[in-house]
C-alpha positions as a Markdown table, in Angstrom:
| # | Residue | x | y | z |
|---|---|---|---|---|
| 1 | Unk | -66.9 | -2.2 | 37.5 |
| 2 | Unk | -66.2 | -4.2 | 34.2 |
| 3 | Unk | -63.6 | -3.4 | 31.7 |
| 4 | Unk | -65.1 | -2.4 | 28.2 |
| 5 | Unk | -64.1 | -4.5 | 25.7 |
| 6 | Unk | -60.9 | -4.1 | 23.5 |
| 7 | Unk | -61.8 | -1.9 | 20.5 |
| 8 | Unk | -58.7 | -0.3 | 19.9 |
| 9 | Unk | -55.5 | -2.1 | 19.3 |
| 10 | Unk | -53.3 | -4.0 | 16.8 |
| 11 | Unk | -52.4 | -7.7 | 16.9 |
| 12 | Unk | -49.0 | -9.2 | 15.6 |
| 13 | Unk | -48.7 | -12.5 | 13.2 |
| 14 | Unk | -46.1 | -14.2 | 12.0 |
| 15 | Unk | -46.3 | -17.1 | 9.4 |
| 16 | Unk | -44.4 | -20.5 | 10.9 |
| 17 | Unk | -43.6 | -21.9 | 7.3 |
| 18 | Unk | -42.4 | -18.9 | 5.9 |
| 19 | Unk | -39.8 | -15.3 | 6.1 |
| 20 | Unk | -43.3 | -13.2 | 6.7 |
| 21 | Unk | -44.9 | -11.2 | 9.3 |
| 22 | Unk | -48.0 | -9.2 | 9.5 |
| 23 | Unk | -50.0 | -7.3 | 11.9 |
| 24 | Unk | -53.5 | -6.1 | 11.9 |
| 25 | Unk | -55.4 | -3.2 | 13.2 |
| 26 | Unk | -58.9 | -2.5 | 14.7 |
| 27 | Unk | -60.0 | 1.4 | 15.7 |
| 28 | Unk | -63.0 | 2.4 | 16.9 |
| 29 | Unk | -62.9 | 4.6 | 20.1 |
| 30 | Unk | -59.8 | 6.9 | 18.8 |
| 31 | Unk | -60.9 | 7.2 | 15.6 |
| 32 | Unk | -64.2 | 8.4 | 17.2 |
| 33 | Unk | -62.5 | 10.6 | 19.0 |
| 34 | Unk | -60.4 | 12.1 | 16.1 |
| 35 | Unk | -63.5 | 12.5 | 13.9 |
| 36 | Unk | -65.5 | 14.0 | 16.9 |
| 37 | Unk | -63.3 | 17.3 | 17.2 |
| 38 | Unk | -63.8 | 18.9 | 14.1 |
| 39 | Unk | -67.1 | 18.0 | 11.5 |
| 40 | Unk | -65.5 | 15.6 | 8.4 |
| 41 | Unk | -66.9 | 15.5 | 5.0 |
| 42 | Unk | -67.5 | 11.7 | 4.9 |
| 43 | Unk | -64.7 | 11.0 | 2.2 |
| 44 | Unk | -62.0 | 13.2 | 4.7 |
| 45 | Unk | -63.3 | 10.9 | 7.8 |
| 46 | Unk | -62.5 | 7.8 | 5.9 |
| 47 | Unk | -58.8 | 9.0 | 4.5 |
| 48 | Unk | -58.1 | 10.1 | 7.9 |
| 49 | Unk | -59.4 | 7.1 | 9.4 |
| 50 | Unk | -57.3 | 5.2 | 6.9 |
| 51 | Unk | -54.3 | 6.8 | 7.9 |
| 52 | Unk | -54.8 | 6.2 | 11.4 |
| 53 | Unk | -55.0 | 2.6 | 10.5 |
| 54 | Unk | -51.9 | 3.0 | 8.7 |
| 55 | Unk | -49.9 | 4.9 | 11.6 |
| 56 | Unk | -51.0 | 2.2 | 13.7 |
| 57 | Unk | -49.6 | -0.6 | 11.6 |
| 58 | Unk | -46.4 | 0.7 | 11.2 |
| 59 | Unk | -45.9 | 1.8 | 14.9 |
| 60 | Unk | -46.3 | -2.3 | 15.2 |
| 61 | Unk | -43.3 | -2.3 | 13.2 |
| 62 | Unk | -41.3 | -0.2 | 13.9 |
| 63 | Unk | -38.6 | -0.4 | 17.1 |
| 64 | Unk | -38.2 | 2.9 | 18.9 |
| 65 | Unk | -39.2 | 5.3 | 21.2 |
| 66 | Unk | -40.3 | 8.4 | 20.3 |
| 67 | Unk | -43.2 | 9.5 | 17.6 |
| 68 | Unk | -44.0 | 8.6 | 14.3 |
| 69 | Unk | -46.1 | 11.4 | 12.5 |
| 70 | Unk | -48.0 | 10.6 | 9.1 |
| 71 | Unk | -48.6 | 13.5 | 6.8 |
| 72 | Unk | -50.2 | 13.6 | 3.6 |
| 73 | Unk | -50.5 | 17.1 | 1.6 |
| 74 | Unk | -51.6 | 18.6 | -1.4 |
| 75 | Unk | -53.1 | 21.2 | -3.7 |
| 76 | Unk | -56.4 | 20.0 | -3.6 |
| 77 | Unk | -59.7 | 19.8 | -1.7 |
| 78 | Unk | -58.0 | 18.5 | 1.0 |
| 79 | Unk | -54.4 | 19.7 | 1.3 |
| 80 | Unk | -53.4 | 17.9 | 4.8 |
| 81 | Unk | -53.9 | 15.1 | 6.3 |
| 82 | Unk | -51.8 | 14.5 | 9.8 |
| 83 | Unk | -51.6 | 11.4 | 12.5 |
| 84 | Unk | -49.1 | 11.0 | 15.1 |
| 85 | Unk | -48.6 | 7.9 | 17.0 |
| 86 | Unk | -46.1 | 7.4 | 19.8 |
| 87 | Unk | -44.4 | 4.3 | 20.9 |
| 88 | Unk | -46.7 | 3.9 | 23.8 |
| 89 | Unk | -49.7 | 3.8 | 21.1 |
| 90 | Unk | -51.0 | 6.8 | 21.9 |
| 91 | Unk | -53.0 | 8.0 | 18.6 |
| 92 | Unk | -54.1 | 11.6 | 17.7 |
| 93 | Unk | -54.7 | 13.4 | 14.0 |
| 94 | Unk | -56.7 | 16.3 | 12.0 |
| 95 | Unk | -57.5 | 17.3 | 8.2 |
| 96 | Unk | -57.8 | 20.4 | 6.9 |
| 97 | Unk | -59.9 | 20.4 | 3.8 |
| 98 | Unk | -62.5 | 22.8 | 1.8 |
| 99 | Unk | -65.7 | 21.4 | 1.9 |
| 100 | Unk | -67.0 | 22.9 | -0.8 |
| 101 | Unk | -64.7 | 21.4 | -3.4 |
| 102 | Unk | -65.3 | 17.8 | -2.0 |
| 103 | Unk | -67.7 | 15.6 | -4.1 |
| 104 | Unk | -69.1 | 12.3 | -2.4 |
| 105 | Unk | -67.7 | 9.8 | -4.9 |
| 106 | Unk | -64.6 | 11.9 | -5.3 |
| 107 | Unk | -61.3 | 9.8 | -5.6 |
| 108 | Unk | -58.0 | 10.2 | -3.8 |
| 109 | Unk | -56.7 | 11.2 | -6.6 |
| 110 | Unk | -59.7 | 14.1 | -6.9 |
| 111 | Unk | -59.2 | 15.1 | -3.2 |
| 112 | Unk | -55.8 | 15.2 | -3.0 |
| 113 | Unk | -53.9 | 16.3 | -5.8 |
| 114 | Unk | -50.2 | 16.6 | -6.6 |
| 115 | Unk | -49.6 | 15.2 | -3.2 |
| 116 | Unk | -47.2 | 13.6 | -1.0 |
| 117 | Unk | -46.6 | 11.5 | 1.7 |
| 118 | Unk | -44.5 | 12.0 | 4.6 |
| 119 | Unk | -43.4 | 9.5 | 7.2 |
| 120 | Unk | -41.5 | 11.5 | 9.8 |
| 121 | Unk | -39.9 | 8.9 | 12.5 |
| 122 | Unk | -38.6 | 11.3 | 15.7 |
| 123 | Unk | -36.9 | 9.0 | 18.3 |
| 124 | Unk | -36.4 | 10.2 | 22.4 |
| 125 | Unk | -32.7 | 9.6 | 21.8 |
| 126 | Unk | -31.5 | 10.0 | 18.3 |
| 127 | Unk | -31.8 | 11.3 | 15.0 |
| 128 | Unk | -34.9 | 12.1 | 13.0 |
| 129 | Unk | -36.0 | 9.7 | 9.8 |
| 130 | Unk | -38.3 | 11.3 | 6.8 |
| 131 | Unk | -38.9 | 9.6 | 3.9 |
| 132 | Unk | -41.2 | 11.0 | 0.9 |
| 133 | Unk | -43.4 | 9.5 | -1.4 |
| 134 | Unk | -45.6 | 10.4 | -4.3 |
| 135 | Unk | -49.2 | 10.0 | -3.5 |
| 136 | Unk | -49.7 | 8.2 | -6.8 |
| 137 | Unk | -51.8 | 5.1 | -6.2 |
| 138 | Unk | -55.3 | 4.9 | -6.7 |
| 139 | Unk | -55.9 | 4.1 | -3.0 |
| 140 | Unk | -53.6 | 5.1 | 0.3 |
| 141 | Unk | -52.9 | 1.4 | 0.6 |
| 142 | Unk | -51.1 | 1.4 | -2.5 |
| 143 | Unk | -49.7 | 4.7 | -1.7 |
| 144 | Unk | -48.2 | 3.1 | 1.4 |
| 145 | Unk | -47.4 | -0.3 | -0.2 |
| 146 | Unk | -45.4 | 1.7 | -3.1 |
| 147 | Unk | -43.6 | 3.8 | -0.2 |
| 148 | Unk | -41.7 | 0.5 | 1.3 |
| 149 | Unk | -40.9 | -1.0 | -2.1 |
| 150 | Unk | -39.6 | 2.2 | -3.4 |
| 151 | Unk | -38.1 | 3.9 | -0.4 |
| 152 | Unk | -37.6 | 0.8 | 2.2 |
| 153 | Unk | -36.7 | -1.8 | -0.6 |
| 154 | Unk | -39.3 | -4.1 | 1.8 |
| 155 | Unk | -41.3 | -6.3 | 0.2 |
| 156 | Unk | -45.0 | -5.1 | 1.8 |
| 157 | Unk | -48.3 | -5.6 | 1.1 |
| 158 | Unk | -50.7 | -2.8 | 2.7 |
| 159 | Unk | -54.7 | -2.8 | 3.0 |
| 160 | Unk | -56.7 | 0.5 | 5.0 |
| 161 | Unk | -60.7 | 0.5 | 5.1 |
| 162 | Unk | -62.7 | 2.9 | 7.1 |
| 163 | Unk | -66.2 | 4.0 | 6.5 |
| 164 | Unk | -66.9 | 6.8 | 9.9 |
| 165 | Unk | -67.4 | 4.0 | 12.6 |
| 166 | Unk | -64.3 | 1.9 | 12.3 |
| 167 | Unk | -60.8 | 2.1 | 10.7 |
| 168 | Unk | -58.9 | -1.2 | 10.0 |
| 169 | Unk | -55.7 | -2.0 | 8.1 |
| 170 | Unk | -53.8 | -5.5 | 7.4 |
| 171 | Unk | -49.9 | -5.6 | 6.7 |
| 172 | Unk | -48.3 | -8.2 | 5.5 |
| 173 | Unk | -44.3 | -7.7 | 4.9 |
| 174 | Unk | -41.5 | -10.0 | 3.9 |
| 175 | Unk | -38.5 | -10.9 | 6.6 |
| 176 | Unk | -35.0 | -11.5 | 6.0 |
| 177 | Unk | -33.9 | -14.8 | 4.5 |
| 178 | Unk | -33.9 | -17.6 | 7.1 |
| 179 | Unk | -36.3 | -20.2 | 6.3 |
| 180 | Unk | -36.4 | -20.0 | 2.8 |
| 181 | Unk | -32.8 | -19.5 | 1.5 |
| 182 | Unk | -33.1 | -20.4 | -1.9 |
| 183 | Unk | -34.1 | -17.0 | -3.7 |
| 184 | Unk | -36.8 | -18.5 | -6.1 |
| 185 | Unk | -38.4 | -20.2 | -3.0 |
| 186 | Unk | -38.4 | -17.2 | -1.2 |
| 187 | Unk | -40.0 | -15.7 | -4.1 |
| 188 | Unk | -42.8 | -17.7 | -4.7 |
| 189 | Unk | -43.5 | -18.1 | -1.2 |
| 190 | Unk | -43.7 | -14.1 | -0.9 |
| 191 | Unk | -46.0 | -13.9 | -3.7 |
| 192 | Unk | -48.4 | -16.4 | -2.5 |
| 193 | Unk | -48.8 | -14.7 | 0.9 |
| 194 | Unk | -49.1 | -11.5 | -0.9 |
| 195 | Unk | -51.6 | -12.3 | -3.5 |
| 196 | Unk | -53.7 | -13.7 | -1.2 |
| 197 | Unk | -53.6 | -10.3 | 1.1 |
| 198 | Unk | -54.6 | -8.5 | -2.1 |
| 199 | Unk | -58.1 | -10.4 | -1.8 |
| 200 | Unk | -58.8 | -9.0 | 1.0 |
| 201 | Unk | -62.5 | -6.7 | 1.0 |
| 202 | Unk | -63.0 | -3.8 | 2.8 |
| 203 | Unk | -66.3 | -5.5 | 3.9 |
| 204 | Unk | -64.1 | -8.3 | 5.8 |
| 205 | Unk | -62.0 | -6.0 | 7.3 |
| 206 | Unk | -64.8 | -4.1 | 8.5 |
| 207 | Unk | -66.8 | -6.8 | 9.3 |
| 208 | Unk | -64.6 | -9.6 | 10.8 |
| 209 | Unk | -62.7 | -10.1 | 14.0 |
| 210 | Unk | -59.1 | -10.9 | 13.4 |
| 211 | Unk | -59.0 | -14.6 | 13.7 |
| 212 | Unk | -62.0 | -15.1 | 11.3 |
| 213 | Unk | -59.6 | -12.7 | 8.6 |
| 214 | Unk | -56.7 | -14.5 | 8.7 |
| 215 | Unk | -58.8 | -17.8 | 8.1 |
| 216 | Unk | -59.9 | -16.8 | 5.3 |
| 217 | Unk | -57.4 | -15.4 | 4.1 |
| 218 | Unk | -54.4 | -18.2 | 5.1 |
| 219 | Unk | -56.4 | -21.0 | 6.0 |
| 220 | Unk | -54.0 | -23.5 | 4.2 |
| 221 | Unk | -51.1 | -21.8 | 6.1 |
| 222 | Unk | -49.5 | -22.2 | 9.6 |
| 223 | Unk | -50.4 | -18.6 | 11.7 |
| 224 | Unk | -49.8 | -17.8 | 14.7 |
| 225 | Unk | -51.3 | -14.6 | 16.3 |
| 226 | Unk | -50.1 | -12.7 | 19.1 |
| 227 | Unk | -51.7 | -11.1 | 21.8 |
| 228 | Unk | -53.1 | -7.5 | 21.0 |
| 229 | Unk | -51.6 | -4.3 | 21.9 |
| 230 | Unk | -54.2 | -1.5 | 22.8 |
| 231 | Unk | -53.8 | 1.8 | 21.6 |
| 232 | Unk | -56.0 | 5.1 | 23.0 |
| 233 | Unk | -56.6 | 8.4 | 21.5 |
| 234 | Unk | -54.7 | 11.0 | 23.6 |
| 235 | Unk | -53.8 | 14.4 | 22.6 |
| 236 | Unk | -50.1 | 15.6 | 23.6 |
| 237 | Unk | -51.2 | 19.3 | 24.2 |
| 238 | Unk | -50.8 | 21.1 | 27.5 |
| 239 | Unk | -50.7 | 24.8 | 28.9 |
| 240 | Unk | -47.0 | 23.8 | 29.8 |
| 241 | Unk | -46.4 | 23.2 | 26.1 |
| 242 | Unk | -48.7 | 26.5 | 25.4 |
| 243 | Unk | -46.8 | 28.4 | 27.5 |
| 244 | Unk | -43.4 | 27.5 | 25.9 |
| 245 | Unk | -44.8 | 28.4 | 22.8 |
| 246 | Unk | -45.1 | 31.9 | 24.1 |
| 247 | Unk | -42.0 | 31.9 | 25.4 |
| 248 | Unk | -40.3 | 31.6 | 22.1 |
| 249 | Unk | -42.3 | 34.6 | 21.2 |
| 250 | Unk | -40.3 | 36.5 | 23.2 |
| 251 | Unk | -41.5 | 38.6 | 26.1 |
| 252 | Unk | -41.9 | 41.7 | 24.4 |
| 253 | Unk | -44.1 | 39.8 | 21.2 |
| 254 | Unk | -45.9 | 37.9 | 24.0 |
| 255 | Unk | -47.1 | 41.1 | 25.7 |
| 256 | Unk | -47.9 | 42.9 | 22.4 |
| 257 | Unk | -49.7 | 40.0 | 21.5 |
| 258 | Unk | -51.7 | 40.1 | 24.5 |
| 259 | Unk | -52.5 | 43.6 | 24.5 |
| 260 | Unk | -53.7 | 43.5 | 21.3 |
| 261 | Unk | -56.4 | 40.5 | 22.1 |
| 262 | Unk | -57.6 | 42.8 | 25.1 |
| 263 | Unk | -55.8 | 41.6 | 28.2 |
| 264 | Unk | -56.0 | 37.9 | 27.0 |
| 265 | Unk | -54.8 | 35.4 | 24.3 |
| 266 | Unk | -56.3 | 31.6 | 23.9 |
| 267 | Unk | -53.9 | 28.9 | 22.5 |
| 268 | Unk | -55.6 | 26.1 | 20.9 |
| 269 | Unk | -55.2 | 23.2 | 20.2 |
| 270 | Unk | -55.8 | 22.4 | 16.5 |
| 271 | Unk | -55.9 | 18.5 | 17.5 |
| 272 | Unk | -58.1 | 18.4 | 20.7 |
| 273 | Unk | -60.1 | 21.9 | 20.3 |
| 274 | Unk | -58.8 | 22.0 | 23.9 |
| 275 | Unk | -57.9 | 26.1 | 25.1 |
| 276 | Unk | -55.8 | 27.7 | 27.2 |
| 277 | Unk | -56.0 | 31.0 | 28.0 |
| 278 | Unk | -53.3 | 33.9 | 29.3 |
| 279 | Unk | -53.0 | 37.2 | 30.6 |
| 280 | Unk | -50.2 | 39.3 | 31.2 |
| 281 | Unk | -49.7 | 38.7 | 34.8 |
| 282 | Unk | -49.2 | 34.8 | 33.2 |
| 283 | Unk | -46.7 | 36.5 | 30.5 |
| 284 | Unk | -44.6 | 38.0 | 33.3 |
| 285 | Unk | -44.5 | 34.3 | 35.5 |
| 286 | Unk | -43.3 | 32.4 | 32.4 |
| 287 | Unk | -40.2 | 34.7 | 31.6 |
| 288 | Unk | -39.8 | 35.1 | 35.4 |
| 289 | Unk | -39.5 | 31.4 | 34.9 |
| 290 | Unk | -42.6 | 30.4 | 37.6 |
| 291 | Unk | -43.8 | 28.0 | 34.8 |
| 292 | Unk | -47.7 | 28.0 | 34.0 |
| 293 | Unk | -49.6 | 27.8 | 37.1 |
| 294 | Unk | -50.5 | 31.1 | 38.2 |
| 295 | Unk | -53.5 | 31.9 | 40.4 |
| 296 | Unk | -55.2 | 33.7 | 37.4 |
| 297 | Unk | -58.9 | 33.8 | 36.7 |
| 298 | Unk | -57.9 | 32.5 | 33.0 |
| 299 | Unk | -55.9 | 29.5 | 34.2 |
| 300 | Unk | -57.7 | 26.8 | 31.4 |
């Protein structure tokens, strides 16, 4: 049996003659997955395709273990976005949005209204990050570009493109001062890197394999790419974590609960669509503390 070819991954760069990095992104399979569960508007499939892109990029950046979960809301058409993306690059993420307020050409700005963006970072070991920003740009690229300048103090330079079949995203971002230590040098050479990511077409992203981007883009300059770094569409949900969920019910709410739905409650999953289903004689195992697999006809 053959592999199937690498859709799914990002890809590291680093620029030899400068204090830059970058790293590119390429989904197709989990972002067909995502868009699968639930049926997008086309303008929700490609924000939420953009902020898979973007979830992706920054994982690449970012050194920990744990999750990093993206979430844009507001008091529009579509009043959340959400991605999460763990360290191992597994991808999952949902919209909720009224689809009868949503205009084809309609603008970020249109969709999503008086909205923010959150950028939760929660480590295995540690302490929780958040950091807010404004969704003021025009674009989620700029929404993200303005959220390391403003809140990181990073210089970064951030492009997302999706259109329903593929979601891709290019980051460019400044290092600290090693080969250029003279601060107008390290200037200008920031600025050329950077205006020359800002030419970048959604087309190309879209279009182009990695290598054939980058030439266009930095043909004049010394880049080296590194090997790519898959990442899969996989939903955390379980009945384990269903059943816990019950559990903080407490027993008396669980079994009302359960009464109430006839002899049976489903849990789903709001990410997957995936159900699990329990009855009282499950109810009474969790609290006895015999976990989730019972015998039950209703074991999902």
């Amino acid at each position: 049996m053959t592999d199937l070819p690498d859709t799914d991954f990002t890809q590291r760069f680093i620029f030899d003659d400068s204090d830059t990095r970058g790293e590119l992104v390429a989904l197709e399979r989990s972002y067909a997955e995502v868009l699968a569960k639930h049926p997008y508007p086309e303008p929700v499939a490609q924000l939420l395709g953009e902020l898979m892109a973007a979830a992706s990029l920054l994982v690449g950046t970012l050194k920990f273990d744990g999750l990093l979960i993206l979430q844009a809301r507001s008091e529009g058409p579509i009043p959340m976005l959400m991605i999460e993306c763990s360290s191992d690059r597994d991808i999952r993420g949902l919209a909720r949005y009224h689809a009868e307020q949503i205009a084809p050409d309609a603008t970020l700005a249109d969709l999503m209204p008086n909205g923010v963006l959150a950028l939760t970072v929660d480590p295995t070991v540690g302490q929780r990050y958040q950091g807010i920003v404004d969704l003021d740009g025009e674009t989620l690229s700029d929404c993200f570009t303005n959220y390391f300048v403003m809140s990181q103090q990073v210089n970064t330079c951030i492009s997302l493109a999706a259109d329903g079949q593929r979601a891709r995203g290019l980051l460019v971002q400044q290092l600290p001062a090693d080969r250029h230590k003279d601060i107008e040098e390290r200037e200008e050479s920031w600025n050329h890197v950077k205006a020359l990511a800002n030419t970048v077409k959604a087309e190309e992203l879209l279009g182009l394999d990695n290598e054939t981007v980058l030439h266009r883009l930095y043909h004049e300059d010394a880049v080296r790419l590194f090997d790519i770094q898959p990442l899969h569409f996989r939903c955390s949900c379980s009945r384990e974590r269903s059943g816990n969920a019950l559990v903080s019910l407490g027993k008396p709410d669980a079994l009302a609960l359960i009464d109430e739905h006839g002899g049976k409650i489903e849990v789903d999953c709001q990410f997957c669509n995936q159900s699990y289903q329990f009855d009282a004689a499950d109810i009474e195992q969790l609290f006895a503390g015999g976990g989730v697999d019972t015998p039950s006809d209703t074991r999902h």
